[in-house]
PDB file with SEQRES, HELIX, SHEET and CRYST1 records, atoms N, CA, C and O in Angstrom:
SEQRES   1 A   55  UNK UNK UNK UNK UNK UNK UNK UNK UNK UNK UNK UNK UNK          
SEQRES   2 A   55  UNK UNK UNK UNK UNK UNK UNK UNK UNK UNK UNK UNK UNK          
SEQRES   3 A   55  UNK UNK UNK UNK UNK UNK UNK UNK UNK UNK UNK UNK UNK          
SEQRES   4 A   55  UNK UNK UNK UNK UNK UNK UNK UNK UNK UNK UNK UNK UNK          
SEQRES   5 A   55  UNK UNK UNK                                                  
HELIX    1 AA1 UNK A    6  UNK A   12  1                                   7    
HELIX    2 AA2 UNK A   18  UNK A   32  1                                  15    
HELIX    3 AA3 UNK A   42  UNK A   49  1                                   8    
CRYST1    1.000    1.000    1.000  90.00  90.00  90.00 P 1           1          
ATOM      1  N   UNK A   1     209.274 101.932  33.428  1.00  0.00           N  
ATOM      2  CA  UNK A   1     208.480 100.914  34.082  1.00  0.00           C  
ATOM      3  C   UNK A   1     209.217 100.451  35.337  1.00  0.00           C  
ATOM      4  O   UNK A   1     210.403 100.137  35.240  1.00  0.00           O  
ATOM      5  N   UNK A   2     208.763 100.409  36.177  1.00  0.00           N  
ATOM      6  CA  UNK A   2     208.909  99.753  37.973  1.00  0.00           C  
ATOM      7  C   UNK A   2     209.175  98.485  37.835  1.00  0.00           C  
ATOM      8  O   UNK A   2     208.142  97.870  37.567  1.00  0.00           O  
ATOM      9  N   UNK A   3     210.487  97.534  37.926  1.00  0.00           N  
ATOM     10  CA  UNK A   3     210.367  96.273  38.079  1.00  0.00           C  
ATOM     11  C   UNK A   3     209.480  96.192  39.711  1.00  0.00           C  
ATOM     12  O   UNK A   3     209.468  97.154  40.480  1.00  0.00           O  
ATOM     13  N   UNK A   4     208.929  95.139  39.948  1.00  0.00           N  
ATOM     14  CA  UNK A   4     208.357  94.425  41.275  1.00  0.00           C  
ATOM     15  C   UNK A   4     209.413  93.664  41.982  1.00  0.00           C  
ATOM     16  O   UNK A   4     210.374  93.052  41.516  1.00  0.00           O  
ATOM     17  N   UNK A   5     209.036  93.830  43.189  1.00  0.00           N  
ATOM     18  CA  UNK A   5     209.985  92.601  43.675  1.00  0.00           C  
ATOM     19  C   UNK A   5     209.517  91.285  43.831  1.00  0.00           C  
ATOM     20  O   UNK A   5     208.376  91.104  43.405  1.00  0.00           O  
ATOM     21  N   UNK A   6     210.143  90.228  44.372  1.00  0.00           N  
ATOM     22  CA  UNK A   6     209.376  88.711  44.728  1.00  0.00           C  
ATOM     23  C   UNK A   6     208.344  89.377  45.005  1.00  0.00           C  
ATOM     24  O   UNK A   6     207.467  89.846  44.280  1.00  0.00           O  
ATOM     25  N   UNK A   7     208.538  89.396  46.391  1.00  0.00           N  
ATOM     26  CA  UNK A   7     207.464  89.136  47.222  1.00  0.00           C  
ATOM     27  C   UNK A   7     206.259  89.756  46.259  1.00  0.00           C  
ATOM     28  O   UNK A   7     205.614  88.999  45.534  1.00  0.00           O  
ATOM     29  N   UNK A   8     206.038  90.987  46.298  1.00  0.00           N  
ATOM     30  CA  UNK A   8     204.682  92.059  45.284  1.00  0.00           C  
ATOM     31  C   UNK A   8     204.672  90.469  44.308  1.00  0.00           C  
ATOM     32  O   UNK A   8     203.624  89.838  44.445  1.00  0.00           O  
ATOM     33  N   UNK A   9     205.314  90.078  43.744  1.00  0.00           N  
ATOM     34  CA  UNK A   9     204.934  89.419  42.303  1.00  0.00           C  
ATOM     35  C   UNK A   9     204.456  87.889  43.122  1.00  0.00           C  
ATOM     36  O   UNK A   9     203.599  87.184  42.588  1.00  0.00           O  
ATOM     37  N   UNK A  10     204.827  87.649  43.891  1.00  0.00           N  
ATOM     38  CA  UNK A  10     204.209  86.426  44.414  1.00  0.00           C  
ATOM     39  C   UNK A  10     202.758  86.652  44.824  1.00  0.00           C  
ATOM     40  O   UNK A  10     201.858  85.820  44.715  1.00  0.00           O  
ATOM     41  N   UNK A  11     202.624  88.184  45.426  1.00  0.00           N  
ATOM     42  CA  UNK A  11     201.096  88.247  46.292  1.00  0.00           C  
ATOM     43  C   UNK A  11     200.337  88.445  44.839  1.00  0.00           C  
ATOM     44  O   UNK A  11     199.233  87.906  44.766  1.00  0.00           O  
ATOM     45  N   UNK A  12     200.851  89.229  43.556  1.00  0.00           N  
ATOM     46  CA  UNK A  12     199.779  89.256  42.524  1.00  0.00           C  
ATOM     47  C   UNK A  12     199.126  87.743  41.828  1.00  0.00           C  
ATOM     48  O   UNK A  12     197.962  87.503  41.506  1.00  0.00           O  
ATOM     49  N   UNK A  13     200.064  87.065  41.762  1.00  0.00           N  
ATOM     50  CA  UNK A  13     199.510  85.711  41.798  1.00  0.00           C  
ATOM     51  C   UNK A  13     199.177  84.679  42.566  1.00  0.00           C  
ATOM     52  O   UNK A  13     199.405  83.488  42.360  1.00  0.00           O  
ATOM     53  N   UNK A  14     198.668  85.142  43.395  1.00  0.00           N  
ATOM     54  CA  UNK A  14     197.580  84.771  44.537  1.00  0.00           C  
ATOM     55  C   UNK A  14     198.750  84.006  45.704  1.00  0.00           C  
ATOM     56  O   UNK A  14     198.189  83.633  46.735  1.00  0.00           O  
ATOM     57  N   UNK A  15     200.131  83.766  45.657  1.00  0.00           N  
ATOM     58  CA  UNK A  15     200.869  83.229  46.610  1.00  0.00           C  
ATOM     59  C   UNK A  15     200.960  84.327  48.075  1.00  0.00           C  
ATOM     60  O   UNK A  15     200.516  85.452  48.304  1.00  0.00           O  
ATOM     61  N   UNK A  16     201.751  83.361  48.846  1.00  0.00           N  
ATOM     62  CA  UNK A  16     201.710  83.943  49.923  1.00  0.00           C  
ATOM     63  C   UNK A  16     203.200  84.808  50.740  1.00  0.00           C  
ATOM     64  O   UNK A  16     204.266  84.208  50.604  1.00  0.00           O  
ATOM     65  N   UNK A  17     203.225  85.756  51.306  1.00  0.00           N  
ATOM     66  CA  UNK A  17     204.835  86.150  51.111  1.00  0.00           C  
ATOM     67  C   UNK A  17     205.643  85.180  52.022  1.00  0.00           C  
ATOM     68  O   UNK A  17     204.861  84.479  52.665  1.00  0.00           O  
ATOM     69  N   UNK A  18     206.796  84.939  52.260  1.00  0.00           N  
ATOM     70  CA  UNK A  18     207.739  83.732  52.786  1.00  0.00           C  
ATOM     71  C   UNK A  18     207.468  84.330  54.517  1.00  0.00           C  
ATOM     72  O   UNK A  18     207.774  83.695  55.526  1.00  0.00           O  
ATOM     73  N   UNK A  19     206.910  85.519  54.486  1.00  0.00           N  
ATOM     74  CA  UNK A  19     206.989  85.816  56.536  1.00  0.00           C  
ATOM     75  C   UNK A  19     205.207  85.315  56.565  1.00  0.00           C  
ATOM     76  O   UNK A  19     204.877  85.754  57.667  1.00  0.00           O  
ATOM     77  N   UNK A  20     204.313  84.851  56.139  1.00  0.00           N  
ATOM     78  CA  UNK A  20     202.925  84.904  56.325  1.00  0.00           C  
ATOM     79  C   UNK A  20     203.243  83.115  56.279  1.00  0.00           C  
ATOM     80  O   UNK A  20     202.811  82.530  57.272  1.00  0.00           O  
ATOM     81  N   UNK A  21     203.918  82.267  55.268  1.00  0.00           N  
ATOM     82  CA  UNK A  21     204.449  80.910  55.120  1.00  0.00           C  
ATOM     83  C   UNK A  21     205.304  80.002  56.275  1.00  0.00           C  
ATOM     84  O   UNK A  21     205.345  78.870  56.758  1.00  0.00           O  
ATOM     85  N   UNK A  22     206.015  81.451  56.367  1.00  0.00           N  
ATOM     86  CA  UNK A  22     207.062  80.759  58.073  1.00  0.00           C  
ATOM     87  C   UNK A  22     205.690  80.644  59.423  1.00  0.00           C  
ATOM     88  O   UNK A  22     205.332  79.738  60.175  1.00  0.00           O  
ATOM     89  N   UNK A  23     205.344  81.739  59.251  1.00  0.00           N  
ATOM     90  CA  UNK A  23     204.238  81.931  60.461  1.00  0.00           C  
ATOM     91  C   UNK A  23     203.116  80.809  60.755  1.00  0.00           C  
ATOM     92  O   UNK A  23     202.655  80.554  61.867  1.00  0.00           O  
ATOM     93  N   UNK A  24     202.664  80.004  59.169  1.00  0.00           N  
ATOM     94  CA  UNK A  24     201.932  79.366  59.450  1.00  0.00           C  
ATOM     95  C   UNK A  24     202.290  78.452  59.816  1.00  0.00           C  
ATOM     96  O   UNK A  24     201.755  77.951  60.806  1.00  0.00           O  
ATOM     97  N   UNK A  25     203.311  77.864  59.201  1.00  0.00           N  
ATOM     98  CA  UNK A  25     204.644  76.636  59.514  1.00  0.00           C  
ATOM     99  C   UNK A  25     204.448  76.638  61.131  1.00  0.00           C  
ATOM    100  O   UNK A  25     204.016  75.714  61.820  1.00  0.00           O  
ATOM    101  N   UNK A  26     204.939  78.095  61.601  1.00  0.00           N  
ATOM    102  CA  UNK A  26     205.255  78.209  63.172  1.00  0.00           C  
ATOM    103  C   UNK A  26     203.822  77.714  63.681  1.00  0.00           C  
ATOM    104  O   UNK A  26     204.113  76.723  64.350  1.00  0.00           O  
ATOM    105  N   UNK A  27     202.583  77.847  63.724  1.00  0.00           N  
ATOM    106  CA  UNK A  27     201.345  78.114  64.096  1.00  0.00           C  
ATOM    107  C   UNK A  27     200.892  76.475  63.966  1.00  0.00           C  
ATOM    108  O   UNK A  27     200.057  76.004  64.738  1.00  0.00           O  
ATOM    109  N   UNK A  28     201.476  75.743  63.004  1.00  0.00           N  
ATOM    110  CA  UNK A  28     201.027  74.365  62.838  1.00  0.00           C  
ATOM    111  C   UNK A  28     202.096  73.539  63.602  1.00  0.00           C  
ATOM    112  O   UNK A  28     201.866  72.354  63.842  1.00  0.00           O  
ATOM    113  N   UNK A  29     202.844  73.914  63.854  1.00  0.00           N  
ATOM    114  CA  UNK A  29     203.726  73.281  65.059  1.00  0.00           C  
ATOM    115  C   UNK A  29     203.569  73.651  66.404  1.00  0.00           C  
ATOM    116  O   UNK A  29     203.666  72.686  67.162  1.00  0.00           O  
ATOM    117  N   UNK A  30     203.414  74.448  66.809  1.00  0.00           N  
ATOM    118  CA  UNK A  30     202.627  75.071  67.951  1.00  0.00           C  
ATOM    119  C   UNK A  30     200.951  74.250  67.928  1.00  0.00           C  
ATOM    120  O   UNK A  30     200.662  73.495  68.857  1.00  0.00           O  
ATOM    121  N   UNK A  31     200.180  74.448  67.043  1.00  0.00           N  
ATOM    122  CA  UNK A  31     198.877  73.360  67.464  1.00  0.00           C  
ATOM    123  C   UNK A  31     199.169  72.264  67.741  1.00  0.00           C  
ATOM    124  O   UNK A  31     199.013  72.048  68.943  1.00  0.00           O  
ATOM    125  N   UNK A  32     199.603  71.278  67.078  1.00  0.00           N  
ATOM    126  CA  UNK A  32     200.351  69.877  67.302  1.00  0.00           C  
ATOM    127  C   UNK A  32     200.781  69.878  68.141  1.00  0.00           C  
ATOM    128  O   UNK A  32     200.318  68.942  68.793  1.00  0.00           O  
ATOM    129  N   UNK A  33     201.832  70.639  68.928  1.00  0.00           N  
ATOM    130  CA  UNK A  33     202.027  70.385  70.333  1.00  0.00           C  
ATOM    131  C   UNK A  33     203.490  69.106  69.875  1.00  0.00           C  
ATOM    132  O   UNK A  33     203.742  68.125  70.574  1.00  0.00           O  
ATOM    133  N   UNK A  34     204.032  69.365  68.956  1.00  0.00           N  
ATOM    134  CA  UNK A  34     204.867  68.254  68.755  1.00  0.00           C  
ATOM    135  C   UNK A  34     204.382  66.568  68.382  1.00  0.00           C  
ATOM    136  O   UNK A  34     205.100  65.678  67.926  1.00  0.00           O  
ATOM    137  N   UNK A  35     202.934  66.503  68.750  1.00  0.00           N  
ATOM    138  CA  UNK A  35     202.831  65.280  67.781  1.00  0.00           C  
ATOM    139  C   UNK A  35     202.113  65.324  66.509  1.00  0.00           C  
ATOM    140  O   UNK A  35     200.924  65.510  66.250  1.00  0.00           O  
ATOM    141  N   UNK A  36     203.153  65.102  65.773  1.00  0.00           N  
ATOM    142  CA  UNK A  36     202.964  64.897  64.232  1.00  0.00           C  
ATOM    143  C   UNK A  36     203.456  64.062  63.603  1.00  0.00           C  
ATOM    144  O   UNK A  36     204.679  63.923  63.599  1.00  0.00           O  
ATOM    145  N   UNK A  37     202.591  63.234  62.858  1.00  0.00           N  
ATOM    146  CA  UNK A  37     203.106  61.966  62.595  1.00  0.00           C  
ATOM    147  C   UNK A  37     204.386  62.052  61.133  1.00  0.00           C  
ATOM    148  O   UNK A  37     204.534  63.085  60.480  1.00  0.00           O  
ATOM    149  N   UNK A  38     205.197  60.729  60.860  1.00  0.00           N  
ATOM    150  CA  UNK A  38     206.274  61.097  60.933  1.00  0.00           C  
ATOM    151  C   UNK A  38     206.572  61.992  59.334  1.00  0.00           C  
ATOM    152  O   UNK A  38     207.439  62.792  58.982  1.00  0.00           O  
ATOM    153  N   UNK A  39     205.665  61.526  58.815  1.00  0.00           N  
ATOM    154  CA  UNK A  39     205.473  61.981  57.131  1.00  0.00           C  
ATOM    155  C   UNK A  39     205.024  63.471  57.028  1.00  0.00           C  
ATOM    156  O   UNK A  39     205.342  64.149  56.051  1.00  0.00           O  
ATOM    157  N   UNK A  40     204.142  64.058  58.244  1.00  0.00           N  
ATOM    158  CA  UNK A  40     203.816  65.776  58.308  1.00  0.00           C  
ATOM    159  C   UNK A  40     204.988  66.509  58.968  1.00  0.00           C  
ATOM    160  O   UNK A  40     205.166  67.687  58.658  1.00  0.00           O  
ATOM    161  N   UNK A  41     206.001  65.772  60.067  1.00  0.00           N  
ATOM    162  CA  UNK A  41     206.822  66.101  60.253  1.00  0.00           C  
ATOM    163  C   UNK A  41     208.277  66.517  59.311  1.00  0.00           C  
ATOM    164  O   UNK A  41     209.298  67.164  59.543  1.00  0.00           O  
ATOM    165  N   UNK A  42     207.867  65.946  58.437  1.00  0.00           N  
ATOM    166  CA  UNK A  42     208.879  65.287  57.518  1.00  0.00           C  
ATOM    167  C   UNK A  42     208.884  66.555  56.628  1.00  0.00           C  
ATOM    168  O   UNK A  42     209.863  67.300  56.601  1.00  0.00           O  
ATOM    169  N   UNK A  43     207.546  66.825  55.757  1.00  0.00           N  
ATOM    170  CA  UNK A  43     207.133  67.698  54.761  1.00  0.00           C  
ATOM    171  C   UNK A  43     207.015  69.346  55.943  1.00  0.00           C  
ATOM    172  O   UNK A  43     206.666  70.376  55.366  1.00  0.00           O  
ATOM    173  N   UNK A  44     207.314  69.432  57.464  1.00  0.00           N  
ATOM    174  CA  UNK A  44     206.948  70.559  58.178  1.00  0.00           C  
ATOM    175  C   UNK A  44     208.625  71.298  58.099  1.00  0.00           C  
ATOM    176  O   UNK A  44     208.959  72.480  58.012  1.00  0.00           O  
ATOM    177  N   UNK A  45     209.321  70.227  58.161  1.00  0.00           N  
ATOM    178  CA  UNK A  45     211.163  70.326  58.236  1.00  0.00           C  
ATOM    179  C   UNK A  45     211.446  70.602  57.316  1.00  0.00           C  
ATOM    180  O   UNK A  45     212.452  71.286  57.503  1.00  0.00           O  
ATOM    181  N   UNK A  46     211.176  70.536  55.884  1.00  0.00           N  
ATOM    182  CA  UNK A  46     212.029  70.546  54.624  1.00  0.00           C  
ATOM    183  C   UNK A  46     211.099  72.026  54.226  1.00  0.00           C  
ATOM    184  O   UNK A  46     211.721  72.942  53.689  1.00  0.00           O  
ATOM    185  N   UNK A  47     209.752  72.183  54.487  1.00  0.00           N  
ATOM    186  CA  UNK A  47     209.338  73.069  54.213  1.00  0.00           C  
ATOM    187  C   UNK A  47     209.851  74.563  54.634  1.00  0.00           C  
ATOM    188  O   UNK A  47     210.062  75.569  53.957  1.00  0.00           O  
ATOM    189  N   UNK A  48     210.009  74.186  56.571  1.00  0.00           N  
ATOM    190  CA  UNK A  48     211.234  75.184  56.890  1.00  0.00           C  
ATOM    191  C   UNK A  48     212.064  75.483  56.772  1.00  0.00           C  
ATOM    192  O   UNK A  48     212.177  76.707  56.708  1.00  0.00           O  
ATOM    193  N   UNK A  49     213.113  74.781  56.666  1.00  0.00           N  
ATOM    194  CA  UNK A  49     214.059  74.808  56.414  1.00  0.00           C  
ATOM    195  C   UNK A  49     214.756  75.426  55.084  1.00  0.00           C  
ATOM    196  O   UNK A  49     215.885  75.910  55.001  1.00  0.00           O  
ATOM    197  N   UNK A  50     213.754  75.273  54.041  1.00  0.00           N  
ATOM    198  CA  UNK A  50     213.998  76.016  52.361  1.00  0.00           C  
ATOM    199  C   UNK A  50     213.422  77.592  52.412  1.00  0.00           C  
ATOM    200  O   UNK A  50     213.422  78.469  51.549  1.00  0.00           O  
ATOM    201  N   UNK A  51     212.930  77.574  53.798  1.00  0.00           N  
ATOM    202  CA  UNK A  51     212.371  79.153  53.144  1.00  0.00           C  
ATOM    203  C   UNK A  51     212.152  80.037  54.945  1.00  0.00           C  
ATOM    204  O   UNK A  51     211.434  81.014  55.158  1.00  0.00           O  
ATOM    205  N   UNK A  52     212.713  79.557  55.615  1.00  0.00           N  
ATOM    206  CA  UNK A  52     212.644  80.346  57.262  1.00  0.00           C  
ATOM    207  C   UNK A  52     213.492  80.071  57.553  1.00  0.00           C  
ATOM    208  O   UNK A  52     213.721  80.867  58.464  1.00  0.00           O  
ATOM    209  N   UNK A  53     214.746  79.096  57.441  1.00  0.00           N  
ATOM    210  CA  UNK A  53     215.986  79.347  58.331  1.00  0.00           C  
ATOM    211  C   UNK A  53     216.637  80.176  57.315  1.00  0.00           C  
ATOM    212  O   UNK A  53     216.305  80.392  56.149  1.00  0.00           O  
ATOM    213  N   UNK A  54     217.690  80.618  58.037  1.00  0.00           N  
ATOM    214  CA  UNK A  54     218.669  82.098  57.465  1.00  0.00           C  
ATOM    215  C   UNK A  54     218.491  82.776  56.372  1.00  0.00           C  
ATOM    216  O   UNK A  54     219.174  82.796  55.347  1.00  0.00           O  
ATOM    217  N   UNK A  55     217.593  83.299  56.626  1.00  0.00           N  
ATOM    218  CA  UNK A  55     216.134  83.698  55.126  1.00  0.00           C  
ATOM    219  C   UNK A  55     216.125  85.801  56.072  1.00  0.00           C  
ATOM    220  O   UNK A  55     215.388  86.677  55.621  1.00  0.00           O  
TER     221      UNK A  55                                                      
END                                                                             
């Protein structure tokens, strides 16, 4: 039997892989244009930071 890796085992249960997650991250900071109030900012940083910096 084939173990899977993350990623395959994340997309079978409907998640998303960590480069499609960074991208959107990137894509919602780029619309905003930098204003985001301070609580989406807040949850946009910790979100990056756990799974797109030195990843």
């Amino acid at each position: 039997m084939e173990k899977l890796k993350i990623e395959e085992l994340e997309n079978i249960f409907g998640g998303v892989s960590r480069e499609e997650y960074c991208e959107s991250l990137r894509q919602i900071m780029e619309s905003k244009k930098g204003k985001m109030k301070e609580n989406e900012l807040a949850g946009w940083t910790v979100g990056y930071n756990t799974h797109c910096v030195n990843h």
